[in-house]
VONU-438575 format. One record per atom (N, C-alpha, C, CB): residue number from 1; atom name; x, y, z. Coordinates in steps of 0.001 Angstrom, whole numbers, plus 500000, padded with zeros to 6 digits. Glycine has a CB too. Example, Ala and Ser with C-alpha at 12.3 -4.5 7.8 and 13.67 -1.06 7.14 Angstrom:
BEGIN
(1 'N' (513190 494310 507800))
(1 'CA' (512300 495500 507800))
(1 'C' (513200 496700 507800))
(1 'CB' (511308 495527 509046))
(2 'N' (512850 497750 507080))
(2 'CA' (513670 498940 507140))
(2 'C' (512900 500030 507870))
(2 'CB' (514084 499402 505725))
***
This chain:
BEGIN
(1 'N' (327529 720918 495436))
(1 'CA' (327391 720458 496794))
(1 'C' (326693 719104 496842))
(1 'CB' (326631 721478 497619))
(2 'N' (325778 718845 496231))
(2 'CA' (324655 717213 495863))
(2 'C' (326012 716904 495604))
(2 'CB' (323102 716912 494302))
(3 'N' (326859 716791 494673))
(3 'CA' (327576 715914 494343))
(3 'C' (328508 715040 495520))
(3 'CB' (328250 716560 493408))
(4 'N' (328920 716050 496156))
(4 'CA' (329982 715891 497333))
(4 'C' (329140 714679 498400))
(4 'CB' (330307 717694 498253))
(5 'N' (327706 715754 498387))
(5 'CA' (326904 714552 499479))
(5 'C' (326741 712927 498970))
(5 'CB' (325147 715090 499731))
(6 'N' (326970 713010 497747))
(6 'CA' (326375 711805 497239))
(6 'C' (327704 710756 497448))
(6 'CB' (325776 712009 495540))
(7 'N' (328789 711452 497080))
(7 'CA' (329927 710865 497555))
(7 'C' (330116 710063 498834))
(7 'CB' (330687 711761 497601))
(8 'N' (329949 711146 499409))
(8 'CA' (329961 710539 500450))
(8 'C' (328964 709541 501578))
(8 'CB' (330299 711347 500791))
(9 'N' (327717 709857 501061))
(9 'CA' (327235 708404 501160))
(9 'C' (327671 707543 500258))
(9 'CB' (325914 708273 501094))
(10 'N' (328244 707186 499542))
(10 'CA' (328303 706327 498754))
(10 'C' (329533 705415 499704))
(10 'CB' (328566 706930 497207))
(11 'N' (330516 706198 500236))
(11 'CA' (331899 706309 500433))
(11 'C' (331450 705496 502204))
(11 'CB' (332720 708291 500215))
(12 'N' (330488 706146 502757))
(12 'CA' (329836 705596 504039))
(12 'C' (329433 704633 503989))
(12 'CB' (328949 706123 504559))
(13 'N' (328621 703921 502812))
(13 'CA' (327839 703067 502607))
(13 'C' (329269 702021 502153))
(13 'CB' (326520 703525 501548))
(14 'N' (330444 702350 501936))
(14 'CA' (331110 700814 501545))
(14 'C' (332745 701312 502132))
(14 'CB' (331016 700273 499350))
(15 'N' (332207 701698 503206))
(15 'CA' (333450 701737 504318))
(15 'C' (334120 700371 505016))
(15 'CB' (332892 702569 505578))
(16 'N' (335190 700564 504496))
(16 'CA' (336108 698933 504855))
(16 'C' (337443 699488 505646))
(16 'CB' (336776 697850 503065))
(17 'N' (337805 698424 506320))
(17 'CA' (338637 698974 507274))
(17 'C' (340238 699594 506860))
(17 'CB' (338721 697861 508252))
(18 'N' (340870 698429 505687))
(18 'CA' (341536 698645 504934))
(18 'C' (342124 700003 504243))
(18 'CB' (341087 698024 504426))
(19 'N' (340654 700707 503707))
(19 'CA' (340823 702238 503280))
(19 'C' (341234 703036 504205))
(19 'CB' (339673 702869 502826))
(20 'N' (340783 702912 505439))
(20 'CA' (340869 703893 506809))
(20 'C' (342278 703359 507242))
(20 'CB' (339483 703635 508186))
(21 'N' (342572 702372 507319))
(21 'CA' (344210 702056 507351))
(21 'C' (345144 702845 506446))
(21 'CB' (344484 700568 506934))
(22 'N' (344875 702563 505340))
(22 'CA' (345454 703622 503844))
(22 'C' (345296 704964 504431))
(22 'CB' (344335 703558 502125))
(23 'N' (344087 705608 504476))
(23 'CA' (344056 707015 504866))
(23 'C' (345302 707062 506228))
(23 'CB' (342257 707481 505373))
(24 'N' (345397 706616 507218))
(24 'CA' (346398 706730 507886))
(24 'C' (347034 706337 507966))
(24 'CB' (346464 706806 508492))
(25 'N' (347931 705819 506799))
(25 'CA' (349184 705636 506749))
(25 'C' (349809 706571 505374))
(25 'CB' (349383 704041 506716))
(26 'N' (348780 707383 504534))
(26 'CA' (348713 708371 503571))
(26 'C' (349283 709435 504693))
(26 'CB' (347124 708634 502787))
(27 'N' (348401 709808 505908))
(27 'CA' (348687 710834 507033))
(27 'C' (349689 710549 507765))
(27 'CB' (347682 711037 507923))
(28 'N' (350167 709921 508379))
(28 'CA' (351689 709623 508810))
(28 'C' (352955 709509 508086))
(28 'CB' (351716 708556 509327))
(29 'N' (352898 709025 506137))
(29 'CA' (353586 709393 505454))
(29 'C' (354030 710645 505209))
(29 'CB' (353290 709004 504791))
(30 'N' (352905 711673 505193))
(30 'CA' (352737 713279 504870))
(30 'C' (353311 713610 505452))
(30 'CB' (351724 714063 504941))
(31 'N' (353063 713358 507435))
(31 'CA' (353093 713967 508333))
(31 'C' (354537 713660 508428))
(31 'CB' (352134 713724 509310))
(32 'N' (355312 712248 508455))
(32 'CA' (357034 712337 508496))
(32 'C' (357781 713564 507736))
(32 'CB' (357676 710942 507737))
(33 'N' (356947 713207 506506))
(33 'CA' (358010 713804 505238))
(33 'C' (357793 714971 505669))
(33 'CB' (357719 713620 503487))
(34 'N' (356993 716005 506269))
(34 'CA' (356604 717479 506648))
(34 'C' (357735 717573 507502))
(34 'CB' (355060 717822 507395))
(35 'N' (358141 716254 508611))
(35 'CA' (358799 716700 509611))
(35 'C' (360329 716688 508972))
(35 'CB' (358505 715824 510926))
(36 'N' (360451 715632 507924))
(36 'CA' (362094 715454 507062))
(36 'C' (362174 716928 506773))
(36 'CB' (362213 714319 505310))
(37 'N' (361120 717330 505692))
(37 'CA' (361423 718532 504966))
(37 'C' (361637 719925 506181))
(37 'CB' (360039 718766 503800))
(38 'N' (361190 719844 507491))
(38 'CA' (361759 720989 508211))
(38 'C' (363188 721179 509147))
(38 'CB' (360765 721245 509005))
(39 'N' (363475 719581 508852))
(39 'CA' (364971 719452 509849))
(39 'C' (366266 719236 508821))
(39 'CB' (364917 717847 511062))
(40 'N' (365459 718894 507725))
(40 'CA' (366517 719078 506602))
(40 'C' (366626 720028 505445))
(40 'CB' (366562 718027 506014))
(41 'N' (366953 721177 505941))
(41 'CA' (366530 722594 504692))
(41 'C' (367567 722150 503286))
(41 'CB' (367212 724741 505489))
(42 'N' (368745 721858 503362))
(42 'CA' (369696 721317 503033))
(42 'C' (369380 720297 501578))
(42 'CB' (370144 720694 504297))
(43 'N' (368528 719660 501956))
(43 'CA' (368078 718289 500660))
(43 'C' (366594 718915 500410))
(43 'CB' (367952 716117 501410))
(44 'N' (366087 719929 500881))
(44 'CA' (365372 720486 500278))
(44 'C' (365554 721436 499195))
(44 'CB' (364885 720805 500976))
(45 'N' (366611 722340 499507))
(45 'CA' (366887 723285 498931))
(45 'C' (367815 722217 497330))
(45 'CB' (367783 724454 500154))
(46 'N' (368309 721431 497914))
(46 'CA' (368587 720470 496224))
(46 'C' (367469 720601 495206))
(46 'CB' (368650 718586 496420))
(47 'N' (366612 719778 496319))
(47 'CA' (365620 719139 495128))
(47 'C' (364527 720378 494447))
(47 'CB' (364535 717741 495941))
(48 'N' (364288 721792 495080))
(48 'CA' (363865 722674 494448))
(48 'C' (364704 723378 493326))
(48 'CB' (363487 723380 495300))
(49 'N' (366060 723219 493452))
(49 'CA' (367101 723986 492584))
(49 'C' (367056 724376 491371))
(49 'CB' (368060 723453 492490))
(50 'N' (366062 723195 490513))
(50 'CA' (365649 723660 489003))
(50 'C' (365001 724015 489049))
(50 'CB' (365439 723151 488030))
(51 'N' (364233 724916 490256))
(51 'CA' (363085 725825 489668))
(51 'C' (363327 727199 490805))
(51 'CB' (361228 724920 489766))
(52 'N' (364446 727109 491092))
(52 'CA' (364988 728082 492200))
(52 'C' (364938 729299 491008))
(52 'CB' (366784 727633 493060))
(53 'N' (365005 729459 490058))
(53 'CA' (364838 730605 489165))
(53 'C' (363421 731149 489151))
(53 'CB' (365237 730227 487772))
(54 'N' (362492 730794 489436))
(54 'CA' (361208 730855 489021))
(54 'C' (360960 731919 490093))
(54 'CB' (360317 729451 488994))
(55 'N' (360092 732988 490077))
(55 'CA' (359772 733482 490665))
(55 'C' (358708 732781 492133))
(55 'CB' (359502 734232 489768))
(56 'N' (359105 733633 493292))
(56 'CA' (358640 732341 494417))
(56 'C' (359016 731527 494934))
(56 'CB' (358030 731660 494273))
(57 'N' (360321 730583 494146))
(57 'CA' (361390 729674 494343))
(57 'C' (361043 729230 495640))
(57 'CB' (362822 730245 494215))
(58 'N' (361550 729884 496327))
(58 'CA' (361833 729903 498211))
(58 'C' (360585 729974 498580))
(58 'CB' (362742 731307 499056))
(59 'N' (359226 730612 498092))
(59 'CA' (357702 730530 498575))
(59 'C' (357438 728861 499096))
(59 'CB' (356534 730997 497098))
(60 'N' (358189 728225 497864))
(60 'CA' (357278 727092 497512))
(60 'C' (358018 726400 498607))
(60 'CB' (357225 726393 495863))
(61 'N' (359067 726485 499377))
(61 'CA' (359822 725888 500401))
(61 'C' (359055 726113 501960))
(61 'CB' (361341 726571 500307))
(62 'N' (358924 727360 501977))
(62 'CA' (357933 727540 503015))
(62 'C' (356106 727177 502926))
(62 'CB' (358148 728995 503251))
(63 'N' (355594 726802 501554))
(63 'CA' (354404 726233 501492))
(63 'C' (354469 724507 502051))
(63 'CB' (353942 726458 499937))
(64 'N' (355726 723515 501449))
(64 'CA' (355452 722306 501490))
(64 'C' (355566 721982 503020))
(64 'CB' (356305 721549 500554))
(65 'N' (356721 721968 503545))
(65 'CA' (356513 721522 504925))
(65 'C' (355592 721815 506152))
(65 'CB' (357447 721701 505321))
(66 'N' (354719 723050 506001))
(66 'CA' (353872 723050 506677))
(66 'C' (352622 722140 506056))
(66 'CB' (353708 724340 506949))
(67 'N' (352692 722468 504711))
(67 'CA' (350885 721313 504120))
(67 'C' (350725 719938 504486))
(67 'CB' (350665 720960 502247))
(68 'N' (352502 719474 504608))
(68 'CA' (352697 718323 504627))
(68 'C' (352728 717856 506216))
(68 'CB' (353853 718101 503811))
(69 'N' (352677 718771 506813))
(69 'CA' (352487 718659 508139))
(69 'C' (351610 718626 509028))
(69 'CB' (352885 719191 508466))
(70 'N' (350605 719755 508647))
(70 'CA' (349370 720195 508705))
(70 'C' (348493 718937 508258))
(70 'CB' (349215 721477 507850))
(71 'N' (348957 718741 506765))
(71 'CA' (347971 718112 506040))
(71 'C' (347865 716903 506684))
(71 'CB' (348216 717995 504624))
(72 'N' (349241 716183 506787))
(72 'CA' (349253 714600 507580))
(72 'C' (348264 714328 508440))
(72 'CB' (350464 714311 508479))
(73 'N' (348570 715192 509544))
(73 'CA' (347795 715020 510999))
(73 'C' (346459 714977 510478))
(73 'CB' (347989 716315 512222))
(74 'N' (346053 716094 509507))
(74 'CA' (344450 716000 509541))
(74 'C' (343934 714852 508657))
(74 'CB' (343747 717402 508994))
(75 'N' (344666 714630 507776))
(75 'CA' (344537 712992 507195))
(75 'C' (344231 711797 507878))
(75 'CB' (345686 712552 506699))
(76 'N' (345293 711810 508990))
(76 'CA' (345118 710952 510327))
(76 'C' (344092 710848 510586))
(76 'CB' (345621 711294 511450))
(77 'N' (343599 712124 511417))
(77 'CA' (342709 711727 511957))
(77 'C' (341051 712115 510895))
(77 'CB' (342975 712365 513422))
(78 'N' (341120 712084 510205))
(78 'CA' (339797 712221 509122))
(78 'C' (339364 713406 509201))
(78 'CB' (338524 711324 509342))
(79 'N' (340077 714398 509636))
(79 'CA' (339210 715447 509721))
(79 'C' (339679 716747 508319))
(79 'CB' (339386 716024 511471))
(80 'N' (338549 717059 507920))
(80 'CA' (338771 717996 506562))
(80 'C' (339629 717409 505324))
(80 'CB' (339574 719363 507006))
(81 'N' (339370 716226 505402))
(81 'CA' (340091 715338 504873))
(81 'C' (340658 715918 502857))
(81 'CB' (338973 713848 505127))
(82 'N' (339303 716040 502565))
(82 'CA' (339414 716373 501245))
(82 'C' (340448 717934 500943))
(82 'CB' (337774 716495 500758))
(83 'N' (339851 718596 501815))
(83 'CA' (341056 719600 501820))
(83 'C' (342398 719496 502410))
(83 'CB' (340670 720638 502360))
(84 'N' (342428 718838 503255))
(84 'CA' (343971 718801 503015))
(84 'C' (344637 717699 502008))
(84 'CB' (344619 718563 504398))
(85 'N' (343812 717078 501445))
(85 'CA' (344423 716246 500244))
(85 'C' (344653 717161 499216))
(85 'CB' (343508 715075 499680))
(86 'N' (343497 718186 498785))
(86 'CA' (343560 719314 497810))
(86 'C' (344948 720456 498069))
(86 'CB' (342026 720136 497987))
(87 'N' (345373 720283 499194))
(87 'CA' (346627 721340 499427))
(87 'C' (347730 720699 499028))
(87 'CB' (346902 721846 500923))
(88 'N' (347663 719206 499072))
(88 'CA' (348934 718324 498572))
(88 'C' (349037 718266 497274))
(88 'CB' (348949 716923 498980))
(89 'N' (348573 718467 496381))
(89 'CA' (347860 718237 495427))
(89 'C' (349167 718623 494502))
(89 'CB' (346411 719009 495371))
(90 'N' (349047 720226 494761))
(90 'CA' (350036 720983 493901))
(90 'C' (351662 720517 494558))
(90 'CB' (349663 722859 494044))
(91 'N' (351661 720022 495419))
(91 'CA' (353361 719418 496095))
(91 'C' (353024 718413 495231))
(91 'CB' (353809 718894 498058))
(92 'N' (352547 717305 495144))
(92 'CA' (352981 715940 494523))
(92 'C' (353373 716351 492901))
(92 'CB' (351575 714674 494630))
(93 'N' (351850 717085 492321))
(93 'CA' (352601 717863 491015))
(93 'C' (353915 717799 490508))
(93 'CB' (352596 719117 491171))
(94 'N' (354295 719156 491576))
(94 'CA' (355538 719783 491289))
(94 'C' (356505 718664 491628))
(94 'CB' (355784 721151 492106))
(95 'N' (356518 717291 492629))
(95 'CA' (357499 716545 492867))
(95 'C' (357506 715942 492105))
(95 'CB' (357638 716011 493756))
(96 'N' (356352 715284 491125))
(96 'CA' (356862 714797 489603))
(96 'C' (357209 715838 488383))
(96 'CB' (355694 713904 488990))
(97 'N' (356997 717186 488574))
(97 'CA' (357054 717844 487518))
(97 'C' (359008 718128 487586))
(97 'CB' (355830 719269 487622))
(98 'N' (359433 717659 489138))
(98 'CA' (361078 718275 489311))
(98 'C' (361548 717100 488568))
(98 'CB' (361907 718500 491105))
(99 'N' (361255 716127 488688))
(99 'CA' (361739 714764 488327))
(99 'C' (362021 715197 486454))
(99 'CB' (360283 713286 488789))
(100 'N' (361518 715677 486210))
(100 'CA' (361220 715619 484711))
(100 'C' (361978 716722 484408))
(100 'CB' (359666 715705 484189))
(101 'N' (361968 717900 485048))
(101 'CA' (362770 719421 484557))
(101 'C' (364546 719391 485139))
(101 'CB' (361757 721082 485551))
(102 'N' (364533 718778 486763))
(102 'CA' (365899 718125 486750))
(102 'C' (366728 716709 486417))
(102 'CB' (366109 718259 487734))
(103 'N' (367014 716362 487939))
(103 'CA' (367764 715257 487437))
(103 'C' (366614 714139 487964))
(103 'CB' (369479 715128 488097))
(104 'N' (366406 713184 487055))
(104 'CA' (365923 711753 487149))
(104 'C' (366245 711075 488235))
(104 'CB' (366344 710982 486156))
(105 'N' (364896 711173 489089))
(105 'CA' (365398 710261 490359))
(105 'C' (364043 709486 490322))
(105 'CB' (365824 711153 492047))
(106 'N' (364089 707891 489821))
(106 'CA' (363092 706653 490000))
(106 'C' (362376 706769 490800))
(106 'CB' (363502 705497 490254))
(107 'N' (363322 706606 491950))
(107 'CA' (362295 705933 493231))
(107 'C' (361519 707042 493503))
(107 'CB' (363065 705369 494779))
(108 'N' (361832 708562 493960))
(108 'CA' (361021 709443 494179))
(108 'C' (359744 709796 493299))
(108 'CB' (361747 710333 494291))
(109 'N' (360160 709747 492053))
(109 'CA' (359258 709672 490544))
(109 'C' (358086 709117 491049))
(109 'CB' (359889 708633 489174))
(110 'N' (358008 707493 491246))
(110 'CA' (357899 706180 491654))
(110 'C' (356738 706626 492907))
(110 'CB' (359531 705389 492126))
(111 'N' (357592 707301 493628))
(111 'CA' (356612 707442 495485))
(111 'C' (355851 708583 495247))
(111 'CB' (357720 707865 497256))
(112 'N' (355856 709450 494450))
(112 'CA' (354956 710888 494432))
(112 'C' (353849 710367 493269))
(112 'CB' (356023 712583 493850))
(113 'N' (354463 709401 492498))
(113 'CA' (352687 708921 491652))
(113 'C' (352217 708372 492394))
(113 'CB' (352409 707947 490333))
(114 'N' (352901 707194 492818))
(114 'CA' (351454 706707 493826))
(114 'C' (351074 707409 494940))
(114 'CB' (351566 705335 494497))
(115 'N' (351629 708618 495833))
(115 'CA' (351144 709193 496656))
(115 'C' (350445 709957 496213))
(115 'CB' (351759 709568 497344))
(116 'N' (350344 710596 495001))
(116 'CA' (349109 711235 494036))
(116 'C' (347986 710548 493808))
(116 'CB' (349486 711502 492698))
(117 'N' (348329 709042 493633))
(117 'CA' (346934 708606 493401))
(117 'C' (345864 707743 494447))
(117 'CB' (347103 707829 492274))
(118 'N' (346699 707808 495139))
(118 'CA' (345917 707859 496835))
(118 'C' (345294 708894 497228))
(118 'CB' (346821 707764 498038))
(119 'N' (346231 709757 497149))
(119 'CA' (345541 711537 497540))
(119 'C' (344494 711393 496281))
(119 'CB' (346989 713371 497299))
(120 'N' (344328 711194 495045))
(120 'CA' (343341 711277 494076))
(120 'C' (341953 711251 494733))
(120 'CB' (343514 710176 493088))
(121 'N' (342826 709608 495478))
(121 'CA' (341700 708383 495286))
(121 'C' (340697 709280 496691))
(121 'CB' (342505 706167 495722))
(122 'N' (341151 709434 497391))
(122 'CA' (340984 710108 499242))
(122 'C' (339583 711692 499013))
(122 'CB' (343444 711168 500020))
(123 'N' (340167 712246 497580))
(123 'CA' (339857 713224 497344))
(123 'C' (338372 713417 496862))
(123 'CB' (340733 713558 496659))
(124 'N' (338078 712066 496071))
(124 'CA' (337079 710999 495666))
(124 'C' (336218 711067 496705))
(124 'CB' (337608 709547 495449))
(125 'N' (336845 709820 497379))
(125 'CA' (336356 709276 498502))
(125 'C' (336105 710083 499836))
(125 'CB' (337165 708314 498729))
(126 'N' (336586 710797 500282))
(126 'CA' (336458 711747 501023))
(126 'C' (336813 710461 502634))
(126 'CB' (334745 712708 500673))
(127 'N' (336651 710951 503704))
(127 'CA' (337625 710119 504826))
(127 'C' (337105 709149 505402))
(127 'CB' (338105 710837 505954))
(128 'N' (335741 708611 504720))
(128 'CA' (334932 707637 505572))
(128 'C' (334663 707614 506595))
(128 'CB' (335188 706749 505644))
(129 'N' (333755 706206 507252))
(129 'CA' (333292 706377 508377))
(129 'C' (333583 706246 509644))
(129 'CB' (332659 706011 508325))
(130 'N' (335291 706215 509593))
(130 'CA' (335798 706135 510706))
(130 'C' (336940 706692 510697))
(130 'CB' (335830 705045 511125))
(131 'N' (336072 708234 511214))
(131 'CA' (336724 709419 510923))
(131 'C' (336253 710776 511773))
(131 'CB' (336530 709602 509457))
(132 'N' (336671 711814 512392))
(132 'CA' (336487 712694 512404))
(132 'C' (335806 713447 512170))
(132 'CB' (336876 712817 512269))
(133 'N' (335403 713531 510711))
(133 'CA' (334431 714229 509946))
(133 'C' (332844 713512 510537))
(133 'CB' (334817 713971 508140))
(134 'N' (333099 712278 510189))
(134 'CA' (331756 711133 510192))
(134 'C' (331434 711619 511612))
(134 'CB' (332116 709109 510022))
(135 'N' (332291 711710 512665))
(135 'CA' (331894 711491 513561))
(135 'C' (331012 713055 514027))
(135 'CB' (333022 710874 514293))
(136 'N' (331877 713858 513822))
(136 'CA' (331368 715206 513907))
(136 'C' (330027 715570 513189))
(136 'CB' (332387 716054 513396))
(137 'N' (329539 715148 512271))
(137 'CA' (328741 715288 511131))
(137 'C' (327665 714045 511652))
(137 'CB' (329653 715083 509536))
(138 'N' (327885 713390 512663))
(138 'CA' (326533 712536 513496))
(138 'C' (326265 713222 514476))
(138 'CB' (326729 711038 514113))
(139 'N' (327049 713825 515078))
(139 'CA' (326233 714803 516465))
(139 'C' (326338 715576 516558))
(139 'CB' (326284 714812 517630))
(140 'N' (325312 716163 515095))
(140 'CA' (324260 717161 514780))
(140 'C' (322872 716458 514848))
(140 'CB' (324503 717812 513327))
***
């Protein structure tokens, strides 16, 4: 728990506007792709296909579009920030781990590392000071 606090002063103490831009545009990325992945079952159900054997297959269809949905918004707006980066966590995974077990697709390869290492970086950093959290966590 010290650790987390320390973070986050640290994270308070060199709050730039830039990052808080990143954080919400990390949350509106999430939050689209949550809304792609529920109107298009269709190019979902593709891109799970090499692991449609696995026990759960179809679990993991009904886990992403809500995290990614869920997760966005609360990204947005800074609130519980670190956890919903931690729920994405295992989606970005598995979206580079499909890349590698099916068929080779670059650009996606390409957009789920760096959306991993934003979410890394977020997870770190936790949502700064112009945020939700910050704000809630002053009026106490």
């Amino acid at each position: 728990m010290g650790t987390i606090k320390s973070l986050n002063k640290w994270a308070n103490a060199h709050t730039y506007y830039p990052l808080d831009l990143l954080r919400v545009g990390l949350g509106v990325f999430l939050f689209v792709k949550g809304i792609d992945i529920m109107s298009n079952h269709q190019q979902m159900i593709e891109v799970i296909r090499p692991i449609e054997d696995i026990p759960g297959g179809m679990g993991i269809l009904h886990y992403v579009a809500p995290a990614h949905f869920v997760g966005g918004f609360l990204i947005v707006i800074g609130l519980l920030t670190r956890w919903a980066v931690l729920a994405q966590l295992p989606i970005l995974i598995g979206a580079i781990l499909v890349n590698f077990i099916g068929t080779m697709n670059t650009t996606n390869l390409i957009l789920a590392l760096c959306v991993l290492l934003v979410c890394v970086f977020f997870l770190l950093y936790g949502s700064g000071k112009h945020s939700a959290d910050y704000y809630l966590k002053m009026q106490k």
